[in-house]
RODO-2510 file (C-alpha; in nm, 4 decimals, decimal comma):
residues 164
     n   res          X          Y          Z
     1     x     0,6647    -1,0498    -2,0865
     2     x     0,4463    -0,7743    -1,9559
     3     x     0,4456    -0,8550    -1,6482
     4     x     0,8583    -0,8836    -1,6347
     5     x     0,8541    -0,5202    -1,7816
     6     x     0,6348    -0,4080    -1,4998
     7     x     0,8545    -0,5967    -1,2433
     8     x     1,1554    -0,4065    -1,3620
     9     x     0,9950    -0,1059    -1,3433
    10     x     0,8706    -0,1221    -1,0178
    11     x     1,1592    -0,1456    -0,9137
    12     x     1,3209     0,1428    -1,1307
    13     x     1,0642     0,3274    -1,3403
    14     x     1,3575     0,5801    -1,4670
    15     x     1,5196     0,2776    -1,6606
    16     x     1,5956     0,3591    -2,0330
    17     x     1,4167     0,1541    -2,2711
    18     x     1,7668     0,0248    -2,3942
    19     x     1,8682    -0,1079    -1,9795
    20     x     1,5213    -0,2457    -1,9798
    21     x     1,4758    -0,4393    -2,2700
    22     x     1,8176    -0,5601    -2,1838
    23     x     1,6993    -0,6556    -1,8345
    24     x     1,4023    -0,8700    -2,0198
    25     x     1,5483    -0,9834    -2,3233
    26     x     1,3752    -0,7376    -2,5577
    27     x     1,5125    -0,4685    -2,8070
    28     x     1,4493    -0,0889    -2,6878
    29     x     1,1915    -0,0143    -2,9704
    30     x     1,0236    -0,3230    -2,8209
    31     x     1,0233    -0,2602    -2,4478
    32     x     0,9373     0,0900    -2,5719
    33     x     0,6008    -0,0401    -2,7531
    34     x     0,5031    -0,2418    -2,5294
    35     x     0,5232     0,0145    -2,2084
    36     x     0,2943     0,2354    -2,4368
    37     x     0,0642    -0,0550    -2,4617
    38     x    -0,0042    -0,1016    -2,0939
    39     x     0,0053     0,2719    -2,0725
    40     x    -0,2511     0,2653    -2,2456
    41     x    -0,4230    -0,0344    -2,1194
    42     x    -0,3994     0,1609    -1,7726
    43     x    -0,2032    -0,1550    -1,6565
    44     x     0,0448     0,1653    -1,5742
    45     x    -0,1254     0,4164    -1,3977
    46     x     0,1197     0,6436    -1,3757
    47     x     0,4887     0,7239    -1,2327
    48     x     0,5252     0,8378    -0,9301
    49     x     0,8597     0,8704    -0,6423
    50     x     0,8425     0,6952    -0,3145
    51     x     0,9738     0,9306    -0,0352
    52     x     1,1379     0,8317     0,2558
    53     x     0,8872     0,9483     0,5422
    54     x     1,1453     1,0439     0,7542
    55     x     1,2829     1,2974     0,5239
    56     x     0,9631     1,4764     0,5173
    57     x     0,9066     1,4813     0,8928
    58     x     0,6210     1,2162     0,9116
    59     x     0,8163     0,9232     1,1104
    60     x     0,4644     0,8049     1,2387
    61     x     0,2572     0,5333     1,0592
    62     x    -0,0890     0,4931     1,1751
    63     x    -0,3741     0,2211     1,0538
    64     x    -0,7468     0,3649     1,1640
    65     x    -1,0202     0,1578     1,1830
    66     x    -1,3155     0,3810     1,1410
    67     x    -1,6454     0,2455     1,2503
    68     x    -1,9850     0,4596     1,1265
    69     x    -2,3406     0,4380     1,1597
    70     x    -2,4800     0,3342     0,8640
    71     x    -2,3183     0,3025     0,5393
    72     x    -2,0803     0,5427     0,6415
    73     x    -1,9104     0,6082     0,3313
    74     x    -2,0332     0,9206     0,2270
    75     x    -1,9051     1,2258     0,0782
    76     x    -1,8655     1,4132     0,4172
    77     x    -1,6418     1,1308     0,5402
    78     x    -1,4172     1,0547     0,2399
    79     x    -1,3473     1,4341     0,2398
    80     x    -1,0625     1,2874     0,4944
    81     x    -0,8723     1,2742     0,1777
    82     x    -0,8015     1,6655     0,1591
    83     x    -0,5245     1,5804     0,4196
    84     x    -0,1952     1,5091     0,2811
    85     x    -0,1125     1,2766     0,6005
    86     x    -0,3817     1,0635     0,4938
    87     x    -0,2423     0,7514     0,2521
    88     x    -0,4984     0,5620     0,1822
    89     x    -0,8416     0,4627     0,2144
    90     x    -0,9911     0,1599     0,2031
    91     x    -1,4114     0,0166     0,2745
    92     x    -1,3177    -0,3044     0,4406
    93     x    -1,5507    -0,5827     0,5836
    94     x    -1,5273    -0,7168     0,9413
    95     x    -1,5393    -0,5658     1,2450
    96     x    -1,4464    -0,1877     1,0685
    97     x    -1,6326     0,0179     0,7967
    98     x    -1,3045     0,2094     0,7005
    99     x    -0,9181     0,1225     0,7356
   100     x    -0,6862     0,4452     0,6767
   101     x    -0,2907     0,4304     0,6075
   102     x    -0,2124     0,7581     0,7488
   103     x     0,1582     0,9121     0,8265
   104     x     0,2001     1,1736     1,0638
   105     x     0,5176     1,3844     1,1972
   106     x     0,4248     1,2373     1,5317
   107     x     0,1424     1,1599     1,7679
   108     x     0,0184     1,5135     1,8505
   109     x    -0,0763     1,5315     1,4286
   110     x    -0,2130     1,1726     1,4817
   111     x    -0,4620     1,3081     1,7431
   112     x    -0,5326     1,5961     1,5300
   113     x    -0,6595     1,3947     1,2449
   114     x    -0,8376     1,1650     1,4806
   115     x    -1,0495     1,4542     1,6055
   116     x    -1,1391     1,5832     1,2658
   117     x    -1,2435     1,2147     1,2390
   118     x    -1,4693     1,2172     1,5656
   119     x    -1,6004     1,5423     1,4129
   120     x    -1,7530     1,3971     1,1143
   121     x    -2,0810     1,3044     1,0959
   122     x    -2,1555     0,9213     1,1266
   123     x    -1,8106     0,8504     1,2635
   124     x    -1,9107     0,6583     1,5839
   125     x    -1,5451     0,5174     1,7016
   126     x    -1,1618     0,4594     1,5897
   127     x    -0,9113     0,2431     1,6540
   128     x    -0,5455     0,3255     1,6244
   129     x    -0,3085     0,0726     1,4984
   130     x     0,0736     0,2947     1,5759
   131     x     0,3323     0,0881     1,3593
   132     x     0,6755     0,0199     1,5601
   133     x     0,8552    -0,1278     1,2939
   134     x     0,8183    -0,1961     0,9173
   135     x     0,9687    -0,4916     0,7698
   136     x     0,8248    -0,4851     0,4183
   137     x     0,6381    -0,1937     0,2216
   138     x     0,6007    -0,2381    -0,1334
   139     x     0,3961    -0,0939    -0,4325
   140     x     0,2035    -0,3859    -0,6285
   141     x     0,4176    -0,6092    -0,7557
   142     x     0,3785    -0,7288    -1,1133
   143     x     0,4409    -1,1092    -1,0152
   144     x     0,1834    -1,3658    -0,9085
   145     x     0,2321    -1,7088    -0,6703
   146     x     0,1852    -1,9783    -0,9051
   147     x     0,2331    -2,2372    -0,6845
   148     x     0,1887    -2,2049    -0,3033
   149     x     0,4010    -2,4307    -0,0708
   150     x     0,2588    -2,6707     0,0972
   151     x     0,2887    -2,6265     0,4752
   152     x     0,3721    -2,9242     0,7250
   153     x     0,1899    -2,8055     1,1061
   154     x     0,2678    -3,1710     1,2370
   155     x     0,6575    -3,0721     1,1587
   156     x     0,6509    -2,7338     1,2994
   157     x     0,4374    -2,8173     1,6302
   158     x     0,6909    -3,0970     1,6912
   159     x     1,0214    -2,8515     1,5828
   160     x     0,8552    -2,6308     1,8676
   161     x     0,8296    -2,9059     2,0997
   162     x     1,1879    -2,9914     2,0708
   163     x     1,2673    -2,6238     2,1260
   164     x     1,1125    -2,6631     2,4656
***
C-alpha cells in the first residue's frame, strides 16, 4: 500500500487525501496517516516542483565526468554545489571519480562551469556528455521489477538478419 501511495504521489504530490485514497482504495483519514508515517520514516523526503528547464533559460543538459588525483572528493571540490546549474553529484566507480547532472542556458555557461572545474584543486580532466534529446526523466519511482523478462538474442539476431 505504501508504495501505491508514493506512486500516486509522484506523480501528483498536490492530490487531496480524499482523490488519493480514492486512487488506492483507502479512506482520506487513512491515506492521510499513512503519508505522515513515511513522512516520518523519511521514505518522503520532502515536496518539491519539477520545472521545465526551458522556462528558466537552461535548455542545455550536460553529464561531467570528473577525473581527480587522489580521492578527489574533498571539500574544495564538492563546493561545485554552490552553483545552481549544478543538479547533481554523484562518486561513481569506473573510469570517472565524479559524474555531474548539470543544466546550463547554453554552452558558453557550460564552459564556464567547466573552468571553475579545471580550477579546483585535484581536478585533473573532464569529459562532457551534451544531451541532444531526452526520452525519459523521472524522479524515483515507488515501484520495483518483480519479475524481469526473459530475453531471446537467438530471436532478435535472426529478426535482424531477416531485416537485411
Amino acid at each position: 500500500m505504501d508504495r501505491k501511495l508514493l506512486g500516486q504521489l509522484v506523480g501528483d504530490a498536490t492530490l487531496s487525501y480524499a482523490e488519493l485514497g480514492q486512487r488506492v482504495g483507502l479512506s482520506a483519514p487513512a491515506a492521510h496517516e499513512r503519508v505522515k508515517r513515511l513522512r516520518q520514516r523519511g521514505a518522503i523526503k520532502s515536496v518539491s516542483t519539477l520545472i521545465d528547464p526551458a522556462s528558466v533559460e537552461k535548455s542545455l543538459l550536460a553529464f561531467v565526468h570528473v577525473d581527480t588525483t587522489g580521492w578527489g572528493k574533498t571539500p574544495t571540490l564538492l563546493a561545485i554545489s554552490q552553483y545552481p546549474e549544478v543538479e547533481e553529484i554523484h562518486s561513481v566507480a569506473g573510469d570517472a571519480c565524479m559524474l555531474l547532472k548539470v543544466r546550463t542556458n547554453g554552452t558558453q555557461a557550460l564552459e564556464h562551469l567547466l573552468a571553475q572545474l579545471y580550477a579546483t584543486p585535484g581536478v585533473k580532466a573532464t569529459r562532457s556528455y551534451v544531451v541532444l534529446s531526452t526520452y525519459l526523466e523521472r524522479p524515483v519511482q515507488a515501484e520495483t521489477t518483480q519479475e524481469w523478462p526473459v530475453i531471446d538474442f537467438t530471436r532478435q539476431q535472426a529478426d535482424a538478419k531477416n531485416l537485411l
